[in-house]
ZADO-1210 file (C-alpha; in nm, 4 decimals, padded with zeros to 6 digits):
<atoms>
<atom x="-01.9844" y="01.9797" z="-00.8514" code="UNK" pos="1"/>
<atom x="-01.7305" y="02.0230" z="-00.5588" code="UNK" pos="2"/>
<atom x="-01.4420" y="02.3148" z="-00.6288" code="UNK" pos="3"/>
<atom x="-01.1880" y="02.1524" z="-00.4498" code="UNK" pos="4"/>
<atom x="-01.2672" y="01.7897" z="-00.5830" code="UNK" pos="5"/>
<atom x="-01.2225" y="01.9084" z="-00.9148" code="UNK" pos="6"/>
<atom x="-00.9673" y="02.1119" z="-00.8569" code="UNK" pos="7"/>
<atom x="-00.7806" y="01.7678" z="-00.7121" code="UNK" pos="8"/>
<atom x="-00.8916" y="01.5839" z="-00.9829" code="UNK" pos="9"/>
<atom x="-00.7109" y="01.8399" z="-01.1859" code="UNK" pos="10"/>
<atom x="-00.4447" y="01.8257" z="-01.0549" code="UNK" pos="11"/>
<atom x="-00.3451" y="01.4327" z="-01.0112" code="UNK" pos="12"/>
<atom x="-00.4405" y="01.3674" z="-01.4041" code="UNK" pos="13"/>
<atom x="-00.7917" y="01.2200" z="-01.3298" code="UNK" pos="14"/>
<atom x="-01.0810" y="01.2755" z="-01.5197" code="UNK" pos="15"/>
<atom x="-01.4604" y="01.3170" z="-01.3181" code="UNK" pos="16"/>
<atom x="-01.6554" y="01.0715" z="-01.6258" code="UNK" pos="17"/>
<atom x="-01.4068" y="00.8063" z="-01.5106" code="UNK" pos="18"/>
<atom x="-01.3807" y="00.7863" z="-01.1850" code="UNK" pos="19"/>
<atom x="-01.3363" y="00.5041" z="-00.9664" code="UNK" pos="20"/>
<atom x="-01.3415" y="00.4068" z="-00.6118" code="UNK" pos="21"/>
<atom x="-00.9619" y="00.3258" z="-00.6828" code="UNK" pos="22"/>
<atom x="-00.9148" y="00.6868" z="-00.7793" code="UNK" pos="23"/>
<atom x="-01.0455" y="00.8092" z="-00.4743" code="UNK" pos="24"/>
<atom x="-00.8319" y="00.6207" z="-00.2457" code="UNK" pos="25"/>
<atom x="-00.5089" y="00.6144" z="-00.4423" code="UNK" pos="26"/>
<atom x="-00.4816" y="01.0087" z="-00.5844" code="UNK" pos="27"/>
<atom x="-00.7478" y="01.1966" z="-00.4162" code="UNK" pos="28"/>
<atom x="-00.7606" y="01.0851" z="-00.0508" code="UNK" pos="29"/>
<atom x="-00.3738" y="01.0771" z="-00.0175" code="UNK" pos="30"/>
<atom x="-00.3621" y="01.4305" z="-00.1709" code="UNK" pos="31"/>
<atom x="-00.6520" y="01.5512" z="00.1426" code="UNK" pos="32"/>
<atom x="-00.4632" y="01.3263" z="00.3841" code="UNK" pos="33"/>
<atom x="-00.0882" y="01.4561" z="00.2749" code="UNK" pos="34"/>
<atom x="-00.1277" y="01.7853" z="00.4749" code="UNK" pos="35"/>
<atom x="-00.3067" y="01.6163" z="00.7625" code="UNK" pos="36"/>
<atom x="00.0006" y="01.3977" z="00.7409" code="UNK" pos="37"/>
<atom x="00.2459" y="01.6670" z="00.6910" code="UNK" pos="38"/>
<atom x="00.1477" y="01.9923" z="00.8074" code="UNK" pos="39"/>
<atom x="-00.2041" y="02.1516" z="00.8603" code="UNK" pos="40"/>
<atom x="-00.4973" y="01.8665" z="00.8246" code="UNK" pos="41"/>
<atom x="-00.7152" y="02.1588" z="00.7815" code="UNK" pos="42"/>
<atom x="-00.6066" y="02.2600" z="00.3752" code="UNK" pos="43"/>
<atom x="-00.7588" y="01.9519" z="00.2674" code="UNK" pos="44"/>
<atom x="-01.0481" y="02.0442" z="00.4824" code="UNK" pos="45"/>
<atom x="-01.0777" y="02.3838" z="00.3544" code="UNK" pos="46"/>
<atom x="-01.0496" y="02.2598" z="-00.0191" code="UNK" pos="47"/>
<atom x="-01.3203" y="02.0477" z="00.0021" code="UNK" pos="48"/>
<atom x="-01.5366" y="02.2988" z="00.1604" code="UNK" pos="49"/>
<atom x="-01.4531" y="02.6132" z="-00.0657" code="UNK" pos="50"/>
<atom x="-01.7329" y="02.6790" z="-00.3563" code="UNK" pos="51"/>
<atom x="-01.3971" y="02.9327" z="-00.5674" code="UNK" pos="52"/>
<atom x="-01.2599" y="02.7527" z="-00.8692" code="UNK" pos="53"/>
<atom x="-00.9488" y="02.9998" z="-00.7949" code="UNK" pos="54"/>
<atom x="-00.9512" y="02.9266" z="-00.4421" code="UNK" pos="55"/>
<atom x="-00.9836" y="02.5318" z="-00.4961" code="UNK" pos="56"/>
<atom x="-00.6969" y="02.5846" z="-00.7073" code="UNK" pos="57"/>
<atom x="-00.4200" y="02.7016" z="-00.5218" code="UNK" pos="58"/>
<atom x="-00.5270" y="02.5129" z="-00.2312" code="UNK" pos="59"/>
<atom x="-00.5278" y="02.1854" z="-00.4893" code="UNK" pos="60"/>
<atom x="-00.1566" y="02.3199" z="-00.6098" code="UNK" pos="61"/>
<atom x="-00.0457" y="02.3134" z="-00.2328" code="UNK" pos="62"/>
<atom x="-00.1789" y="01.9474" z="-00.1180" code="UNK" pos="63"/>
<atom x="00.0155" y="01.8538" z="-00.4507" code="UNK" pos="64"/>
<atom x="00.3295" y="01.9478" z="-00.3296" code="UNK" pos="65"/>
<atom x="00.2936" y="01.8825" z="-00.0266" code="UNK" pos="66"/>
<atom x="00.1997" y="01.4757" z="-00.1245" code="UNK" pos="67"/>
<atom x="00.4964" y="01.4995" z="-00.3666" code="UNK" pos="68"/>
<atom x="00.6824" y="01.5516" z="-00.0181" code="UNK" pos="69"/>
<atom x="00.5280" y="01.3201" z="00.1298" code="UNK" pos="70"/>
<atom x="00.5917" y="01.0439" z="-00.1233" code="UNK" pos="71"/>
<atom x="00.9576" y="01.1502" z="-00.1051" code="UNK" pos="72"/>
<atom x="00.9494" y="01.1097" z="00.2611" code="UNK" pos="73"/>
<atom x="00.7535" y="00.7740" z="00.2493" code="UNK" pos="74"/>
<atom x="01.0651" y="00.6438" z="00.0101" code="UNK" pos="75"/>
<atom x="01.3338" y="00.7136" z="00.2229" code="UNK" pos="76"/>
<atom x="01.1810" y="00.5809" z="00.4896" code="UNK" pos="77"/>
<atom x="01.0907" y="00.2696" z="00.3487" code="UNK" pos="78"/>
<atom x="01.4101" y="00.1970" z="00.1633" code="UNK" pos="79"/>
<atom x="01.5881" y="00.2852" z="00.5852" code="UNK" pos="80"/>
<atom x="01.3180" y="00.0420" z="00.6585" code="UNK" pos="81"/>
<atom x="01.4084" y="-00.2625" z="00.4392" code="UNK" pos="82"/>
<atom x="01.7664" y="-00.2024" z="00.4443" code="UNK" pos="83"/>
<atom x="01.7737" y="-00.2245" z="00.8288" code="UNK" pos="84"/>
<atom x="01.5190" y="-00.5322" z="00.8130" code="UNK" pos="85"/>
<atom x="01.8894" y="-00.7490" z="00.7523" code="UNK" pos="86"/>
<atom x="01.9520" y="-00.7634" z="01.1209" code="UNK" pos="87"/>
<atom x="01.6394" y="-00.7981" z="01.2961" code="UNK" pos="88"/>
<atom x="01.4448" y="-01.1294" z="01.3428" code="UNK" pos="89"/>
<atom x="01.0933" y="-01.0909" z="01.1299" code="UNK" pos="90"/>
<atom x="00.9794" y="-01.4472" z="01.2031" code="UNK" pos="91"/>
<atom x="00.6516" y="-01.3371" z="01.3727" code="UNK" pos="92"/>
<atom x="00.6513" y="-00.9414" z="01.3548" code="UNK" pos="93"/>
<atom x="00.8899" y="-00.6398" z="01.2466" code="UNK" pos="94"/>
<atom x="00.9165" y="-00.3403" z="01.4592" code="UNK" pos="95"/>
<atom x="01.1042" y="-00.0586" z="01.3697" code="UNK" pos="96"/>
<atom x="01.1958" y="00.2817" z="01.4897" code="UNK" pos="97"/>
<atom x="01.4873" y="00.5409" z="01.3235" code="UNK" pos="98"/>
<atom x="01.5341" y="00.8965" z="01.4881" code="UNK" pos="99"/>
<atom x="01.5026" y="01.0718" z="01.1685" code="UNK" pos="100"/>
<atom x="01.1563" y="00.8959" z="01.0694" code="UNK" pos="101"/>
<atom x="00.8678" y="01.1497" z="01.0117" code="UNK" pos="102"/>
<atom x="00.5780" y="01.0580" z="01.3096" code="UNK" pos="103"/>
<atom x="00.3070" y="01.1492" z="00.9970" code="UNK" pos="104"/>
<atom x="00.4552" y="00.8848" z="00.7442" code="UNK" pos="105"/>
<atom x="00.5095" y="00.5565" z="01.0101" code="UNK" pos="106"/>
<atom x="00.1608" y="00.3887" z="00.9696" code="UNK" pos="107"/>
<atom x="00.2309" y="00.4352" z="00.5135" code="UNK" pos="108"/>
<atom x="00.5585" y="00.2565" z="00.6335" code="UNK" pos="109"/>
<atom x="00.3974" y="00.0113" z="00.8258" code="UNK" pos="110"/>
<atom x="00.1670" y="-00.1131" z="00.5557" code="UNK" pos="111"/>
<atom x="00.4308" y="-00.1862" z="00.2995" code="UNK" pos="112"/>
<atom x="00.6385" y="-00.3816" z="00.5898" code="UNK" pos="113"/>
<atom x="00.3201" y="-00.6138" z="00.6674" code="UNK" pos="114"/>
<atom x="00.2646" y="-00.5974" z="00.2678" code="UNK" pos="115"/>
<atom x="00.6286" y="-00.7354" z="00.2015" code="UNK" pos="116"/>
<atom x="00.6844" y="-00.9571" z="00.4755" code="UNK" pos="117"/>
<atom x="00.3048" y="-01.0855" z="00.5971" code="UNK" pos="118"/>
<atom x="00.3537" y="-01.0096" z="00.9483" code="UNK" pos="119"/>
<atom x="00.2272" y="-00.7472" z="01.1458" code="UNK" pos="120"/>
<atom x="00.4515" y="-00.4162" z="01.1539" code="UNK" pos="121"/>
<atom x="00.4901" y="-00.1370" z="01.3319" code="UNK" pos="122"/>
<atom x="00.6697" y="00.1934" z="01.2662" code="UNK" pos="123"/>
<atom x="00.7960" y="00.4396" z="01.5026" code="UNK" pos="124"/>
<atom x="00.8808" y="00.8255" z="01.4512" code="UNK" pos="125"/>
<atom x="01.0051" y="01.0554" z="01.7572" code="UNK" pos="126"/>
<atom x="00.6548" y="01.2542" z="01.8384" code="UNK" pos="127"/>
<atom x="00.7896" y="01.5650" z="01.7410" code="UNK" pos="128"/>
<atom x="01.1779" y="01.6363" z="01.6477" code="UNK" pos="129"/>
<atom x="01.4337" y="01.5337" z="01.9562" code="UNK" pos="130"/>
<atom x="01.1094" y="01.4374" z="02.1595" code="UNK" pos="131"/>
<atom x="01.2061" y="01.1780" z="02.4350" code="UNK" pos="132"/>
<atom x="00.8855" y="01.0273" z="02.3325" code="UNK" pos="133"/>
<atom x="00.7793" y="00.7832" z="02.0370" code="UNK" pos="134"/>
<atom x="00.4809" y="00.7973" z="01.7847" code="UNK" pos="135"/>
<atom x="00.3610" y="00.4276" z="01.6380" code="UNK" pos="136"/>
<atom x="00.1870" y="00.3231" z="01.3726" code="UNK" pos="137"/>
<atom x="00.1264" y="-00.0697" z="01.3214" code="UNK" pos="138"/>
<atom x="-00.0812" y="-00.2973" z="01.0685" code="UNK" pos="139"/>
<atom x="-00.1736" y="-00.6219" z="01.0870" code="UNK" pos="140"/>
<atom x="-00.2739" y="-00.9711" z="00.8693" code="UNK" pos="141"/>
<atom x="-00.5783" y="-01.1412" z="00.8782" code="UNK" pos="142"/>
<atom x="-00.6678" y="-01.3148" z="01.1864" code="UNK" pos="143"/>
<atom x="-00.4185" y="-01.0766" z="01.4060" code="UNK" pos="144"/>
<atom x="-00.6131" y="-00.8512" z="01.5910" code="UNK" pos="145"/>
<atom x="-00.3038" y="-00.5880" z="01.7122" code="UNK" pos="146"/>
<atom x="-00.5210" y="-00.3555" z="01.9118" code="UNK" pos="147"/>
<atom x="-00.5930" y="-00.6645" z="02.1358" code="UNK" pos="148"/>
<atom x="-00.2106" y="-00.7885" z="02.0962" code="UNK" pos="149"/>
<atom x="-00.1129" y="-00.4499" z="02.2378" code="UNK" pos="150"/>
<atom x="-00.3970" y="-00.4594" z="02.4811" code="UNK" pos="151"/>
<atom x="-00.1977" y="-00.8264" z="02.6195" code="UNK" pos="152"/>
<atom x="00.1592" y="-00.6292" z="02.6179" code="UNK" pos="153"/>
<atom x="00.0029" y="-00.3709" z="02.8291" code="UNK" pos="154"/>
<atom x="-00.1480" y="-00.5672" z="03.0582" code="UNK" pos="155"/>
<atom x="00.1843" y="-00.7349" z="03.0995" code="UNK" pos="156"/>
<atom x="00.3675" y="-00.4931" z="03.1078" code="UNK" pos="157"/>
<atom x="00.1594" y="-00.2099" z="03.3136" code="UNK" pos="158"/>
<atom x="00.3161" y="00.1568" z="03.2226" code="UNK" pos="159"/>
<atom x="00.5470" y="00.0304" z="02.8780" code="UNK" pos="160"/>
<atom x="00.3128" y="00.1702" z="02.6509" code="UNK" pos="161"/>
<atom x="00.2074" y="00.5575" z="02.7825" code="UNK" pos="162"/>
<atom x="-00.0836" y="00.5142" z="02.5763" code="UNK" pos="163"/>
<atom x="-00.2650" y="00.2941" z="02.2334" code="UNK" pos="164"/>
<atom x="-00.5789" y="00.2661" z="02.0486" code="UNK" pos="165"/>
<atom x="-00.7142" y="00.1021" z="01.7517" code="UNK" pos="166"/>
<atom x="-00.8712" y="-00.2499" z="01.5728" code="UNK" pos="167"/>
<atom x="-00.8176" y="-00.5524" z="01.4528" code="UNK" pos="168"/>
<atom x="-00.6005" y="-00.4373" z="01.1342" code="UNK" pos="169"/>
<atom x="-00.4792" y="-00.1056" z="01.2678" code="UNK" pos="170"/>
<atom x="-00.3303" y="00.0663" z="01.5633" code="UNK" pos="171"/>
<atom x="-00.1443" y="00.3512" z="01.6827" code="UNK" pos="172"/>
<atom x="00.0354" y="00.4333" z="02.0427" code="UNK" pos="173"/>
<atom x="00.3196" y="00.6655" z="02.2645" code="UNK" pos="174"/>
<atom x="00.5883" y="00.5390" z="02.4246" code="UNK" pos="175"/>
<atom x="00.9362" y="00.6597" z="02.5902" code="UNK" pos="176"/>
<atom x="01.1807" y="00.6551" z="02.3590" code="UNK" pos="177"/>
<atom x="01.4098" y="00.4688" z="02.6130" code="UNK" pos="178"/>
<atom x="01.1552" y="00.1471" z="02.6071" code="UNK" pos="179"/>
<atom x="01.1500" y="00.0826" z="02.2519" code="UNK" pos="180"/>
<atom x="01.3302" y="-00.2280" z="02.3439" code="UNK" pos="181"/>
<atom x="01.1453" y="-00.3491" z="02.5556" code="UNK" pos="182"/>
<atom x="00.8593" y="-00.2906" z="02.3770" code="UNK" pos="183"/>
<atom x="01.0195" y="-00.4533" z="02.0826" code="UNK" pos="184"/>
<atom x="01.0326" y="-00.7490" z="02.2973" code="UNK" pos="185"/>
<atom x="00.7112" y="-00.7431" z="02.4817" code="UNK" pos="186"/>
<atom x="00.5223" y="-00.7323" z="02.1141" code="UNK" pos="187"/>
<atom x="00.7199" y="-00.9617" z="01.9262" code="UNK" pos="188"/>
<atom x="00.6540" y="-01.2357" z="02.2300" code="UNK" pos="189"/>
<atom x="00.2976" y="-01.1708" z="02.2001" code="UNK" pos="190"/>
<atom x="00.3215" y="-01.1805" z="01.7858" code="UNK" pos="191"/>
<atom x="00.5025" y="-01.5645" z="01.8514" code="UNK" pos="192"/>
<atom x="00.2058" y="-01.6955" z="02.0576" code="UNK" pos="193"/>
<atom x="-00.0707" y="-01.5401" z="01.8841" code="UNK" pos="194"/>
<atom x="00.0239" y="-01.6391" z="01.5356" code="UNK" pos="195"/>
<atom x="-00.0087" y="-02.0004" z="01.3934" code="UNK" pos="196"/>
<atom x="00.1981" y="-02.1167" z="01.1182" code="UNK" pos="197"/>
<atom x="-00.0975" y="-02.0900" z="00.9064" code="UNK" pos="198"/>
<atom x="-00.1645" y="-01.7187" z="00.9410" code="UNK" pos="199"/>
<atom x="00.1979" y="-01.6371" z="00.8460" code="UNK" pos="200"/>
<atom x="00.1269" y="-01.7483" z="00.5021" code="UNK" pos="201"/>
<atom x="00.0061" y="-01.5308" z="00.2878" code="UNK" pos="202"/>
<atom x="-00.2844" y="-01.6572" z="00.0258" code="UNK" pos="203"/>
<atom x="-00.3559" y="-01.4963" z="-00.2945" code="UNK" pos="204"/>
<atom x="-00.7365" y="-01.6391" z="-00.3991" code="UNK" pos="205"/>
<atom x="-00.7910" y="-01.6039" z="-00.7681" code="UNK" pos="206"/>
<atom x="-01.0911" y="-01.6182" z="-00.9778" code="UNK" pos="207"/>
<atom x="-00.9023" y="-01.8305" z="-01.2389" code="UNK" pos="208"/>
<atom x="-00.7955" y="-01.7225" z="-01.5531" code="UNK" pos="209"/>
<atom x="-00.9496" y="-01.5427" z="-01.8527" code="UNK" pos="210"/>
<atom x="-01.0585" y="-01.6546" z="-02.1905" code="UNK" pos="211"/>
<atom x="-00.8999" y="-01.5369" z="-02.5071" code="UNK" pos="212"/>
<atom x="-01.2418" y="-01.2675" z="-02.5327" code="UNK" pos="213"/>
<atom x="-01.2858" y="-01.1592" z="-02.1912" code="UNK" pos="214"/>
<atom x="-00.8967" y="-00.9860" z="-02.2228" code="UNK" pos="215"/>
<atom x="-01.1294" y="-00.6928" z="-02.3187" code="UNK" pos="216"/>
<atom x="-01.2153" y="-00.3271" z="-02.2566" code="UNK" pos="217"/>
<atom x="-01.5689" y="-00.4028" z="-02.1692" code="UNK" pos="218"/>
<atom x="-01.4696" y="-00.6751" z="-01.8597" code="UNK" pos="219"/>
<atom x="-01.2088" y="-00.4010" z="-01.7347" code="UNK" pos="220"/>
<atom x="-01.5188" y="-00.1516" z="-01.7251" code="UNK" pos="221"/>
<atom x="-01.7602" y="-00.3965" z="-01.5829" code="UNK" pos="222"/>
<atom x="-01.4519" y="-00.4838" z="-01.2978" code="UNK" pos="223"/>
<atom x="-01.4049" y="-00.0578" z="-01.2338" code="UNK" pos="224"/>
<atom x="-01.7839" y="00.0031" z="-01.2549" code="UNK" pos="225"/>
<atom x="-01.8730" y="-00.3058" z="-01.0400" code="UNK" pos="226"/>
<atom x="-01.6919" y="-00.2251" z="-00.7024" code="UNK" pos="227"/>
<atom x="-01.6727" y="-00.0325" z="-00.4219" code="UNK" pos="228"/>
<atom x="-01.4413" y="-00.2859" z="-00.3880" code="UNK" pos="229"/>
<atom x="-01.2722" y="-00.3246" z="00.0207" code="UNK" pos="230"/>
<atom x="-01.2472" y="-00.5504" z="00.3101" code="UNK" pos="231"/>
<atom x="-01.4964" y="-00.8100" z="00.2809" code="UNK" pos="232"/>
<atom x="-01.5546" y="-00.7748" z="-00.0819" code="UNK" pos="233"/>
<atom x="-01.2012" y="-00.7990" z="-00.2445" code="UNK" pos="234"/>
<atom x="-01.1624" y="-00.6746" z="-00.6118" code="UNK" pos="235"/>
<atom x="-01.1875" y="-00.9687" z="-00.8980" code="UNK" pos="236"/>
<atom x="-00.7794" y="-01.1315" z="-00.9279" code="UNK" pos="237"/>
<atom x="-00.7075" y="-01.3718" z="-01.2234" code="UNK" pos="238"/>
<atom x="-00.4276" y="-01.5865" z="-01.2712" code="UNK" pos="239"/>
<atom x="-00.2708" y="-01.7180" z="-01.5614" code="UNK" pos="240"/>
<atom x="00.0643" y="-01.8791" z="-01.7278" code="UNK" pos="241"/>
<atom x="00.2474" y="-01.5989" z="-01.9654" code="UNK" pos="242"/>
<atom x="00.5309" y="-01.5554" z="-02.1829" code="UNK" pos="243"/>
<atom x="00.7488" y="-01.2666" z="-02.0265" code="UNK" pos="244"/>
<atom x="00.8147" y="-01.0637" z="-02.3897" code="UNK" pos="245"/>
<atom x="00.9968" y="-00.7442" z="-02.2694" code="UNK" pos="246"/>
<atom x="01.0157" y="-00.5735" z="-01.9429" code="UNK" pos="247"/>
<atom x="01.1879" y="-00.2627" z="-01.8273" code="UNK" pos="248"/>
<atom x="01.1823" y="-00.1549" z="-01.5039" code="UNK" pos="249"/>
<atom x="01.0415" y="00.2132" z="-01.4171" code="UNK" pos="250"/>
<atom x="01.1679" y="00.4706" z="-01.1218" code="UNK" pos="251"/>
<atom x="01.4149" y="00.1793" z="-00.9776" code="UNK" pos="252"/>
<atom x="01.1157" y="-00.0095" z="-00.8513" code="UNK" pos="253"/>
<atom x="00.8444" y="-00.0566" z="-01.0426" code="UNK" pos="254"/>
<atom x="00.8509" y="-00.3594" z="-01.3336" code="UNK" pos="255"/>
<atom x="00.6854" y="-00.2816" z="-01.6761" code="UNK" pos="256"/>
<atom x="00.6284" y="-00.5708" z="-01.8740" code="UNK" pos="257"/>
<atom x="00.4681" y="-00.6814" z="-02.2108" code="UNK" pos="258"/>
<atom x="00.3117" y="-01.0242" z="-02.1694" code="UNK" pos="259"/>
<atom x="00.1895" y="-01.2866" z="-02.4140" code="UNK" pos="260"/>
<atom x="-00.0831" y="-01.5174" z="-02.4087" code="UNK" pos="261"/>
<atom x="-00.3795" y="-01.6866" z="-02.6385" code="UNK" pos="262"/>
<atom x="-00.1372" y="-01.5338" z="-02.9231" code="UNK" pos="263"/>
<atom x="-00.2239" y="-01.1611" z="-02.7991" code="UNK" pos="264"/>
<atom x="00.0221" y="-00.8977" z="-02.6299" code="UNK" pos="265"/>
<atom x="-00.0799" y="-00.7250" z="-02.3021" code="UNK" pos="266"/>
<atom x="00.0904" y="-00.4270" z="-02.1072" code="UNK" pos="267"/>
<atom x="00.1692" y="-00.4426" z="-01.7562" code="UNK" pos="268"/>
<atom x="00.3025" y="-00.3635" z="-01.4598" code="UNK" pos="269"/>
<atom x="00.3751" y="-00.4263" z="-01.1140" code="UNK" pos="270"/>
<atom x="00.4445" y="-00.1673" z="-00.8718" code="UNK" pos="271"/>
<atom x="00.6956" y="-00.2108" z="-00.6268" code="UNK" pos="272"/>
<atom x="00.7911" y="-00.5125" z="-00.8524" code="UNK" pos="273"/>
<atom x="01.1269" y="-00.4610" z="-00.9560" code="UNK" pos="274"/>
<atom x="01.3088" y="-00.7431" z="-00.7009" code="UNK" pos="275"/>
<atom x="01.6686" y="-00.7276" z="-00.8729" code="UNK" pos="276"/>
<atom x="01.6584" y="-01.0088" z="-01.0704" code="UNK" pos="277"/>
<atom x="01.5211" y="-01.0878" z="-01.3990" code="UNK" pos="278"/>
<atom x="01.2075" y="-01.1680" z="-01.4300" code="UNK" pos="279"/>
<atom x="01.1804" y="-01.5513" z="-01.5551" code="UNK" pos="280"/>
<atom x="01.0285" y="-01.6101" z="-01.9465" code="UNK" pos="281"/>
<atom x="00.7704" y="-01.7819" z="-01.8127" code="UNK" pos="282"/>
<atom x="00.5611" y="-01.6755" z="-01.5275" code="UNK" pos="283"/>
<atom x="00.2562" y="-01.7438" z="-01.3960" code="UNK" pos="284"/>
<atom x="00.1032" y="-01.4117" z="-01.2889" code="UNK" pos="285"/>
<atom x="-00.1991" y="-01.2712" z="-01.0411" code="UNK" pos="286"/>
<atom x="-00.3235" y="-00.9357" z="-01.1741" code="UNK" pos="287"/>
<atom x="-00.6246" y="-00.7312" z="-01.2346" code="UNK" pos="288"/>
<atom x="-00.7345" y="-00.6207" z="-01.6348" code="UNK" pos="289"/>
<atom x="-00.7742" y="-00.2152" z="-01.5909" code="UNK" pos="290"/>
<atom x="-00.8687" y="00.0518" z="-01.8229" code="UNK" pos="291"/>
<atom x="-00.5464" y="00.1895" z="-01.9661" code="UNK" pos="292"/>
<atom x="-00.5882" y="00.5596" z="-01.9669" code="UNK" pos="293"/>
<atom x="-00.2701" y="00.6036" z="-02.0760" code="UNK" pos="294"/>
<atom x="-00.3029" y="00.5120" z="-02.4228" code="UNK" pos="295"/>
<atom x="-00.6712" y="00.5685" z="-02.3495" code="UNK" pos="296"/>
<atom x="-00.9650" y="00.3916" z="-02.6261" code="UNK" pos="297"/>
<atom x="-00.9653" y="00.0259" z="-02.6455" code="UNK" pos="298"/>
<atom x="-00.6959" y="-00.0298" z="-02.4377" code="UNK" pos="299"/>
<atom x="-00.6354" y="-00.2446" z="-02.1449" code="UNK" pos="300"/>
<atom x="-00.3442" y="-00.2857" z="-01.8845" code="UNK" pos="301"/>
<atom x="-00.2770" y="-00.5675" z="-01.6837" code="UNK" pos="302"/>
<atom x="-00.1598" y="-00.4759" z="-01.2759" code="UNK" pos="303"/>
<atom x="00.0037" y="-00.7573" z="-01.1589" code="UNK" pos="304"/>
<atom x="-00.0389" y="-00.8418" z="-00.8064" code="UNK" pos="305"/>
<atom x="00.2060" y="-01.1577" z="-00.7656" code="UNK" pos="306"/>
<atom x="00.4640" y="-01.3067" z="-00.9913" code="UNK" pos="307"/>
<atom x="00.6586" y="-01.6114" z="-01.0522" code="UNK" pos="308"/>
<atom x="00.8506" y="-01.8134" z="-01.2306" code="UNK" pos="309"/>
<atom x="00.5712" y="-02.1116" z="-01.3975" code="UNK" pos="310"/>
<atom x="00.6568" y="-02.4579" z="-01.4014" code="UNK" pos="311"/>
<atom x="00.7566" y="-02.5994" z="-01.7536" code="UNK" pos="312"/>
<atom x="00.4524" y="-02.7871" z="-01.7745" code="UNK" pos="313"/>
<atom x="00.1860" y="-02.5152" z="-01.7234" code="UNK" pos="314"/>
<atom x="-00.0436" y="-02.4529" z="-02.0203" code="UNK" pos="315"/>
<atom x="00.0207" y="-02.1176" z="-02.1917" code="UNK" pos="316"/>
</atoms>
């Protein structure tokens, strides 16, 4: 096969006989994309493309660090980004901008603003360092289409935005640093019109729960081998009642948890989960069943997508 895909799957702990389409977009695409991100697009390039092991390698070794700086980047930024979300009004959209952002980064910012707060985001970085102009990234919810939402502001608005591209889920422009504001503004006016109530609420849709059996190795294969799972043909989610046995919580964010249900015990997590308060004993839970390579064998973890606490009466 591939030298430098090996050499990446190397070198993010994945294994070729198991891969998955979730694999590819989580560990190996942001390793290719980190430098693109960060530095020179063209080292994930030339890893791909290079038929030395020992070549593959080091090139590998560098898009590792470099994604290990870019995850350290991403953090900041987003922890800056929630922290400043306290004074702004994020009824219809948020739209950021801090002078020490990294241009590369905004749109990975973006997404986990429209994650957390269902509303379209954008992000903005200087272009390059003291640059009097802007670099944004933005990201929508269904049924916002923000390349035409931008499209509105600049017709409006003829000259705010120097220039913008994009679809219905993504977009990027430039503007002056000076006309943030009004940009701010201009795009949040155009969010308030656009959106109905209806769109601002975000809806999980579940394919129910799972029998005592189906908690299973097999059914966690058939769900990774029965993808590619994306837009338009969303991954499997299950729901269920369970009792909350032990959690810890990992890295300051994430929330590990063992969970009980049809008298069995099931590991979990949730990334990005850990909300500062204790999780309730009873909670009624989204997640997808995954392999757990971890442990490896038999066993099966649980990612949990949504939590909450579950009314007294739900069945367990």
């Amino acid at each position: 096969g591939c030298a430098g895909l090996q050499a990446l799957l190397e070198v993010s702990g994945r294994k070729a006989g198991t891969l998955s389409t979730t694999d590819i977009g989580f560990a190996i695409g942001p390793r290719i994309n980190a430098a693109g991100r960060l530095e020179d697009m063209g080292i994930g390039i030339e890893c791909l493309l290079t038929d030395d092991a020992g070549q593959a390698r080091g090139l590998a070794a560098i898009l590792q660090g470099i994604n290990e700086e870019r995850r350290a980047l991403q953090t900041d930024m987003q922890d800056m980004a929630e922290a400043s979300l306290d004074g702004i009004d994020t009824r219809y959209a948020a739209c950021l901008f801090d002078p020490d952002w990294h241009p590369g980064v905004v749109g990975l910012v973006a997404s986990k603003l429209k994650e957390r707060l269902h509303r379209p985001a954008i992000a903005f970085a200087p272009a390059e360092p003291d640059s009097p102009m802007l670099r944004g990234s933005a990201r929508s919810i269904p049924g916002f289409h923000v390349r035409d939402a931008l499209a509105l502001v600049d017709a409006r608005h003829p000259g705010l935005i120097a220039r913008f591209g994009g679809h219905a889920m993504a977009a990027g422009m430039s503007l002056a640093r000076e006309q943030f504001e009004a940009f701010r503004s201009a795009f949040v006016a155009v969010s308030a019109e656009l959106l109905s109530e209806d769109l601002l609420v975000d809806v999980l849709r579940s394919d129910g729960g799972l029998r005592a059996d189906e908690f299973h190795i097999s059914t966690a294969h058939a769900l990774r081998d029965g993808g590619h799972w994306g837009q338009g043909y969303p991954e499997p989610l299950f729901d269920d009642a369970f009792e909350v046995l032990h959690w810890r919580v990992l890295k300051e964010r994430h929330l590990k948890l063992e969970l009980g249900l049809h008298g069995q015990r099931f590991n979990a997590i949730q990334f990005n989960g850990w909300d500062g308060v204790e999780p309730a004993r009873k909670a009624r839970i989204a997640y997808r069943i995954v392999p757990d390579d971890w442990r490896g064998g038999e066993a099966i973890q649980l990612q949990v997508v949504h939590r909450e606490a579950a009314a007294a009466s739900s069945p367990a």
